[in-house]
C-alpha positions as CSV (number, residue, x, y, z in Angstrom):
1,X,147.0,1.7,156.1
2,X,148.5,5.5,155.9
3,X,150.9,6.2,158.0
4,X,151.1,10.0,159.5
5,X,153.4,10.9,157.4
6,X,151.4,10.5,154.4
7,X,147.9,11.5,156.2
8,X,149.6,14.9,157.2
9,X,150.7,15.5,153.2
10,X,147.2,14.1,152.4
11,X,145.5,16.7,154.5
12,X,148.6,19.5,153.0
13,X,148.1,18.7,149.5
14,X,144.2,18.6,149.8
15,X,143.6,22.6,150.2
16,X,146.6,23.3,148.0
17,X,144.7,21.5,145.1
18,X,141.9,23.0,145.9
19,X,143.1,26.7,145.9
20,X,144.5,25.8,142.4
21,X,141.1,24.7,140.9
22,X,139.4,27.7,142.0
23,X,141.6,30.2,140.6
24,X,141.6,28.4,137.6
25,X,137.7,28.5,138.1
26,X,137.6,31.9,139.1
27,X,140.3,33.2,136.7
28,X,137.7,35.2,134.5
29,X,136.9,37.3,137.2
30,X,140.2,38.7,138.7
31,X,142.4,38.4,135.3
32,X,142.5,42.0,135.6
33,X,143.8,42.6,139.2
34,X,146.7,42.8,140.9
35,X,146.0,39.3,141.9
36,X,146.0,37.7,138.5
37,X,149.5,36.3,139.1
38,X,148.5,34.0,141.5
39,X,146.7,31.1,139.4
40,X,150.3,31.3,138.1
41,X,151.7,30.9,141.9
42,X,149.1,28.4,143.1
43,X,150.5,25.6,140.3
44,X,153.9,26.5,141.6
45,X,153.4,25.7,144.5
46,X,151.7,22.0,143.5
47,X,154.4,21.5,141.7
48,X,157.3,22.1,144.0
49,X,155.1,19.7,146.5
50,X,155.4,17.1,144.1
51,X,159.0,17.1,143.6
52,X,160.0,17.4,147.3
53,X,157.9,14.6,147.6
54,X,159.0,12.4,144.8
55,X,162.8,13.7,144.1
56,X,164.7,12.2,147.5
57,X,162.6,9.0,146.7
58,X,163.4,8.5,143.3
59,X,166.7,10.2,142.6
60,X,167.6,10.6,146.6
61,X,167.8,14.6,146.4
62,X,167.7,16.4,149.7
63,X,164.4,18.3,150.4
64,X,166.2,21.4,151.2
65,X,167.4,21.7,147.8
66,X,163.7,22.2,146.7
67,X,162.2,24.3,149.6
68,X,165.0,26.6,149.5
69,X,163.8,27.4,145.6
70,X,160.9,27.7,146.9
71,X,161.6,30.2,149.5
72,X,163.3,32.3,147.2
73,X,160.8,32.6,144.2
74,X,158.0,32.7,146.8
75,X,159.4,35.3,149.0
76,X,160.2,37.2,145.7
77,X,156.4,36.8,144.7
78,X,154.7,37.3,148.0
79,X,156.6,40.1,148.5
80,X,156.4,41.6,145.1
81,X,152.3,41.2,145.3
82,X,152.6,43.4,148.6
83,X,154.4,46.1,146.7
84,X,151.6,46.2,144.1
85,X,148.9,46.5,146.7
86,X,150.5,48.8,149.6
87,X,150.7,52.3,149.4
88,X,153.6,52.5,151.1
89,X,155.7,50.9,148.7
90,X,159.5,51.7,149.5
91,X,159.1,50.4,152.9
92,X,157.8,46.6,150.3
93,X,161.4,47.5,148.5
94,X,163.3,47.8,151.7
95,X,162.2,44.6,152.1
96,X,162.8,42.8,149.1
97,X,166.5,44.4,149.1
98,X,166.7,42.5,152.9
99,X,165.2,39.3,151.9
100,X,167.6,39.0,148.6
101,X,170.8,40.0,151.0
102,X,169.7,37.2,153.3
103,X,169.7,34.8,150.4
104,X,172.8,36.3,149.0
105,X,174.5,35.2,152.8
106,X,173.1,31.7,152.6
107,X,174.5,31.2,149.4
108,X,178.3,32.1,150.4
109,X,178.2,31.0,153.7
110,X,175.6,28.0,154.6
111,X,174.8,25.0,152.3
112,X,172.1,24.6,149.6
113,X,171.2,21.5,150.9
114,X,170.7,23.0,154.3
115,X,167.2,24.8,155.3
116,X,168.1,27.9,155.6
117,X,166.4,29.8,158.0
118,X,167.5,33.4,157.6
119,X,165.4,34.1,154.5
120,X,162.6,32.0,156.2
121,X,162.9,34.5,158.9
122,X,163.4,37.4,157.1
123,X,160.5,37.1,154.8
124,X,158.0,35.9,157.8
125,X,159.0,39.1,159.8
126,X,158.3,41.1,156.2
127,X,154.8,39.7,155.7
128,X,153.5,40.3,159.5
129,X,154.4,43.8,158.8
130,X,153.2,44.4,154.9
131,X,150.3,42.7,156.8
132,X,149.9,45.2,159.6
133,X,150.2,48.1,156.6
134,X,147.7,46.8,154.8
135,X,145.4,46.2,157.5
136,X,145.9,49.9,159.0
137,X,145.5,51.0,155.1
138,X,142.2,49.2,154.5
139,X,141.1,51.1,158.2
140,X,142.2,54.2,156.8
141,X,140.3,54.6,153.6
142,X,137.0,53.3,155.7
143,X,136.5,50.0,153.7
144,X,136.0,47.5,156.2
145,X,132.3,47.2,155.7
146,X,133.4,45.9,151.9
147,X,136.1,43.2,153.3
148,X,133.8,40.1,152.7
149,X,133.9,40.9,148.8
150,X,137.9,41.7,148.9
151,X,140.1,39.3,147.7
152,X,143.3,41.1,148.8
153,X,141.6,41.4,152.3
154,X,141.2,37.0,152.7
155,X,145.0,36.8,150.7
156,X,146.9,38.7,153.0
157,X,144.8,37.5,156.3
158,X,145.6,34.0,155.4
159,X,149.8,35.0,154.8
160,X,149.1,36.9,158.4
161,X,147.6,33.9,160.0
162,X,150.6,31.5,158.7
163,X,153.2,33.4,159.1
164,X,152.0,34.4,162.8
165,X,152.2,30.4,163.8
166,X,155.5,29.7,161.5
167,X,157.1,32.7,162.8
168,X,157.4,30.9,166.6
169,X,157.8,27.9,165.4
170,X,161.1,29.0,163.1
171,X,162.7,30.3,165.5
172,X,162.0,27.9,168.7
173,X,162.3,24.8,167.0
174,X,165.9,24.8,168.3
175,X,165.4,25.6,171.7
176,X,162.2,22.8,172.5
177,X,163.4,20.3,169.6
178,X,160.9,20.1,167.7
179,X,161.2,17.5,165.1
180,X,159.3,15.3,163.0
181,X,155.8,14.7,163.7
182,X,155.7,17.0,166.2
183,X,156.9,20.0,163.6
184,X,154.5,19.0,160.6
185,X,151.4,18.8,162.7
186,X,151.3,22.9,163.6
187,X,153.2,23.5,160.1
188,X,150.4,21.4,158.3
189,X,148.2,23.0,160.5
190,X,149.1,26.8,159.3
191,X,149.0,25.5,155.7
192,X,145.4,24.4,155.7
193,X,144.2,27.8,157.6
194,X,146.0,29.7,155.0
195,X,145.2,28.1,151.9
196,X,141.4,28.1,153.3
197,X,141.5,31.5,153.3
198,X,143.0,31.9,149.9
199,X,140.2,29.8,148.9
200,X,137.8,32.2,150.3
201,X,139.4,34.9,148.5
202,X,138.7,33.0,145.1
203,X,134.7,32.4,146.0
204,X,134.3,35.9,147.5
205,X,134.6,36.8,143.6
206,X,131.1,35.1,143.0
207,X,129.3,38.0,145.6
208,X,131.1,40.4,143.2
Protein backbone atom coordinates (compact mmCIF):
# COMPACT_ATOMS: atom_id res chain seq x y z
CA UNK A 1 0.00 0.00 0.00
CA UNK A 2 1.17 3.90 -0.72
CA UNK A 3 1.11 5.88 1.98
CA UNK A 4 0.18 9.76 1.44
CA UNK A 5 3.26 10.76 1.44
CA UNK A 6 4.30 8.90 -1.56
CA UNK A 7 0.67 9.20 -3.41
CA UNK A 8 1.04 13.13 -3.02
CA UNK A 9 4.88 12.95 -4.82
CA UNK A 10 3.13 10.37 -7.19
CA UNK A 11 0.49 12.85 -8.16
CA UNK A 12 3.73 15.85 -8.04
CA UNK A 13 6.02 14.07 -10.09
CA UNK A 14 3.31 12.79 -12.65
CA UNK A 15 2.71 16.38 -14.46
CA UNK A 16 6.36 17.37 -13.92
CA UNK A 17 7.30 14.36 -16.22
CA UNK A 18 4.88 15.12 -18.26
CA UNK A 19 5.70 18.84 -19.00
CA UNK A 20 9.31 17.39 -19.69
CA UNK A 21 8.24 15.04 -22.43
CA UNK A 22 6.31 17.49 -24.24
CA UNK A 23 8.84 20.05 -24.52
CA UNK A 24 11.15 17.68 -25.52
CA UNK A 25 8.29 16.70 -28.04
CA UNK A 26 7.47 20.03 -28.90
CA UNK A 27 11.09 21.38 -28.91
CA UNK A 28 11.14 21.77 -32.94
CA UNK A 29 8.55 24.24 -32.73
CA UNK A 30 9.61 26.90 -30.17
CA UNK A 31 13.57 26.33 -30.44
CA UNK A 32 13.52 29.71 -31.64
CA UNK A 33 11.63 31.66 -28.89
CA UNK A 34 12.12 33.25 -25.99
CA UNK A 35 10.90 30.10 -24.43
CA UNK A 36 13.43 27.66 -25.77
CA UNK A 37 15.15 27.62 -22.35
CA UNK A 38 12.71 25.86 -20.71
CA UNK A 39 13.07 22.10 -21.99
CA UNK A 40 16.39 23.03 -20.27
CA UNK A 41 14.35 24.19 -17.02
CA UNK A 42 11.77 21.42 -17.07
CA UNK A 43 14.70 18.52 -16.59
CA UNK A 44 15.95 20.67 -13.82
CA UNK A 45 13.36 20.67 -12.13
CA UNK A 46 12.98 16.49 -12.43
CA UNK A 47 16.10 16.34 -11.30
CA UNK A 48 16.25 18.47 -8.20
CA UNK A 49 12.83 16.27 -7.31
CA UNK A 50 14.87 13.36 -7.43
CA UNK A 51 17.57 14.25 -5.17
CA UNK A 52 15.35 15.89 -2.49
CA UNK A 53 13.72 12.80 -2.59
CA UNK A 54 16.57 10.29 -2.56
CA UNK A 55 19.49 12.45 -0.85
CA UNK A 56 18.13 12.62 3.08
CA UNK A 57 17.37 8.84 2.45
CA UNK A 58 20.47 7.71 1.28
CA UNK A 59 23.11 10.03 2.47
CA UNK A 60 20.64 11.74 5.28
CA UNK A 61 20.97 15.41 3.62
CA UNK A 62 18.50 17.92 4.76
CA UNK A 63 15.81 18.81 2.04
CA UNK A 64 16.39 22.44 2.52
CA UNK A 65 19.83 22.18 1.24
CA UNK A 66 18.29 21.25 -2.19
CA UNK A 67 15.14 23.44 -2.37
CA UNK A 68 17.01 26.39 -1.42
CA UNK A 69 19.25 25.65 -4.85
CA UNK A 70 16.41 25.36 -6.29
CA UNK A 71 14.98 28.61 -5.30
CA UNK A 72 17.79 30.40 -6.28
CA UNK A 73 18.45 29.08 -9.94
CA UNK A 74 14.66 29.08 -10.42
CA UNK A 75 13.96 32.44 -9.22
CA UNK A 76 17.04 33.50 -11.41
CA UNK A 77 15.32 31.70 -14.42
CA UNK A 78 11.76 32.61 -14.01
CA UNK A 79 12.63 35.90 -13.43
CA UNK A 80 15.14 36.25 -16.17
CA UNK A 81 12.35 34.68 -18.88
CA UNK A 82 10.05 37.67 -17.58
CA UNK A 83 12.76 40.20 -18.53
CA UNK A 84 12.89 38.73 -22.02
CA UNK A 85 9.23 38.83 -22.56
CA UNK A 86 8.01 42.25 -20.67
CA UNK A 87 8.35 45.48 -22.10
CA UNK A 88 8.94 46.98 -19.13
CA UNK A 89 12.09 45.52 -18.43
CA UNK A 90 13.93 47.61 -15.65
CA UNK A 91 11.09 47.25 -13.36
CA UNK A 92 12.14 42.66 -14.22
CA UNK A 93 15.84 44.12 -13.12
CA UNK A 94 14.61 45.79 -9.99
CA UNK A 95 13.50 42.63 -9.28
CA UNK A 96 16.15 40.40 -9.89
CA UNK A 97 18.63 42.95 -7.95
CA UNK A 98 15.82 42.30 -4.74
CA UNK A 99 15.53 38.72 -5.11
CA UNK A 100 19.59 38.23 -5.21
CA UNK A 101 19.84 40.82 -1.98
CA UNK A 102 17.32 38.54 -0.34
CA UNK A 103 19.50 35.52 -0.99
CA UNK A 104 22.60 37.48 -0.23
CA UNK A 105 20.81 38.03 3.62
CA UNK A 106 19.97 34.38 3.95
CA UNK A 107 23.30 33.39 3.27
CA UNK A 108 24.98 35.71 6.20
CA UNK A 109 22.41 35.57 8.47
CA UNK A 110 20.01 32.30 8.38
CA UNK A 111 21.17 28.66 7.80
CA UNK A 112 21.43 26.70 4.44
CA UNK A 113 19.84 24.05 5.86
CA UNK A 114 17.00 26.18 6.80
CA UNK A 115 14.00 27.01 4.21
CA UNK A 116 14.39 30.23 3.73
CA UNK A 117 11.47 32.01 3.16
CA UNK A 118 12.56 35.56 2.28
CA UNK A 119 13.60 34.67 -1.39
CA UNK A 120 10.43 32.40 -1.46
CA UNK A 121 8.60 35.50 -0.71
CA UNK A 122 10.31 37.81 -2.57
CA UNK A 123 10.24 36.01 -5.82
CA UNK A 124 6.34 35.05 -5.35
CA UNK A 125 5.51 38.76 -4.81
CA UNK A 126 7.83 39.41 -8.21
CA UNK A 127 5.98 36.88 -10.39
CA UNK A 128 2.20 38.13 -9.34
CA UNK A 129 3.40 41.43 -10.61
CA UNK A 130 5.66 40.47 -13.88
CA UNK A 131 2.25 38.61 -14.20
CA UNK A 132 -0.10 41.54 -13.86
CA UNK A 133 2.43 43.41 -16.57
CA UNK A 134 2.19 41.04 -18.77
CA UNK A 135 -1.33 40.45 -18.63
CA UNK A 136 -2.15 44.45 -18.93
CA UNK A 137 0.64 44.26 -21.88
CA UNK A 138 -1.10 41.43 -23.86
CA UNK A 139 -4.60 43.81 -23.27
CA UNK A 140 -2.73 46.56 -24.60
CA UNK A 141 -1.50 45.49 -27.87
CA UNK A 142 -5.21 43.89 -28.49
CA UNK A 143 -4.11 40.22 -28.66
CA UNK A 144 -6.41 38.42 -26.51
CA UNK A 145 -8.35 36.92 -29.26
CA UNK A 146 -4.78 35.04 -30.15
CA UNK A 147 -4.13 33.79 -26.37
CA UNK A 148 -5.21 30.05 -27.06
CA UNK A 149 -2.22 29.73 -29.57
CA UNK A 150 0.36 31.71 -27.05
CA UNK A 151 2.65 29.87 -25.25
CA UNK A 152 3.90 32.86 -23.05
CA UNK A 153 0.10 33.56 -22.35
CA UNK A 154 -0.56 29.48 -20.58
CA UNK A 155 3.45 29.94 -19.01
CA UNK A 156 2.89 32.91 -17.12
CA UNK A 157 -0.93 32.09 -16.16
CA UNK A 158 0.17 28.87 -14.69
CA UNK A 159 3.37 30.86 -12.55
CA UNK A 160 0.17 33.37 -11.73
CA UNK A 161 -2.07 30.58 -10.60
CA UNK A 162 0.84 28.97 -8.28
CA UNK A 163 2.21 31.61 -6.97
CA UNK A 164 -1.41 33.20 -6.02
CA UNK A 165 -2.07 29.88 -3.76
CA UNK A 166 1.78 29.61 -2.41
CA UNK A 167 1.89 33.24 -1.80
CA UNK A 168 -0.86 32.73 1.42
CA UNK A 169 0.24 29.75 2.14
CA UNK A 170 4.13 31.11 2.79
CA UNK A 171 3.35 33.46 4.67
CA UNK A 172 0.38 31.95 7.08
CA UNK A 173 1.90 28.73 7.57
CA UNK A 174 3.14 30.15 10.87
CA UNK A 175 0.25 31.73 12.18
CA UNK A 176 -2.46 28.37 11.52
CA UNK A 177 0.49 25.74 11.71
CA UNK A 178 0.38 24.19 8.89
CA UNK A 179 2.48 21.21 8.72
CA UNK A 180 2.82 18.04 7.02
CA UNK A 181 0.05 16.66 5.25
CA UNK A 182 -1.92 19.38 5.63
CA UNK A 183 0.95 21.78 3.71
CA UNK A 184 1.64 19.27 0.74
CA UNK A 185 -1.95 18.79 -0.09
CA UNK A 186 -2.60 22.70 -1.38
CA UNK A 187 1.26 22.91 -2.31
CA UNK A 188 0.78 19.65 -4.50
CA UNK A 189 -2.27 21.00 -5.42
CA UNK A 190 -0.66 24.37 -7.01
CA UNK A 191 2.00 22.17 -8.64
CA UNK A 192 -0.34 20.13 -10.75
CA UNK A 193 -2.47 23.33 -11.85
CA UNK A 194 0.70 24.94 -12.85
CA UNK A 195 2.51 22.37 -14.55
CA UNK A 196 -1.02 21.57 -16.43
CA UNK A 197 -0.91 24.73 -17.79
CA UNK A 198 2.70 24.58 -18.88
CA UNK A 199 1.58 21.60 -20.58
CA UNK A 200 -1.01 23.44 -22.41
CA UNK A 201 1.46 25.90 -23.48
CA UNK A 202 3.64 22.99 -25.17
CA UNK A 203 0.35 21.47 -27.14
CA UNK A 204 -1.00 25.02 -27.98
CA UNK A 205 2.17 24.81 -30.40
CA UNK A 206 0.40 22.05 -32.53
CA UNK A 207 -2.68 24.80 -33.47
CA UNK A 208 0.28 26.87 -34.59
Amino acid sequence: MFNKDVILRLLMWLPQIAAFVFAIVMWPKYKNTTQRNFIYFLGFVLVIECLGYLLPILYGVKRAYVYNSYTIISGLFLLTWFKSILQTKRLVIVFIYVFITSIGYCLFFQEFGVLWKIPLVVLAIAILICSTVFFSDLLAKNEVVNFKTDQKFWIVTGCLVFYIGYLPLVLLQKYFGLSGIYYRIPITINIILMYGFIIKSFLCLKKN
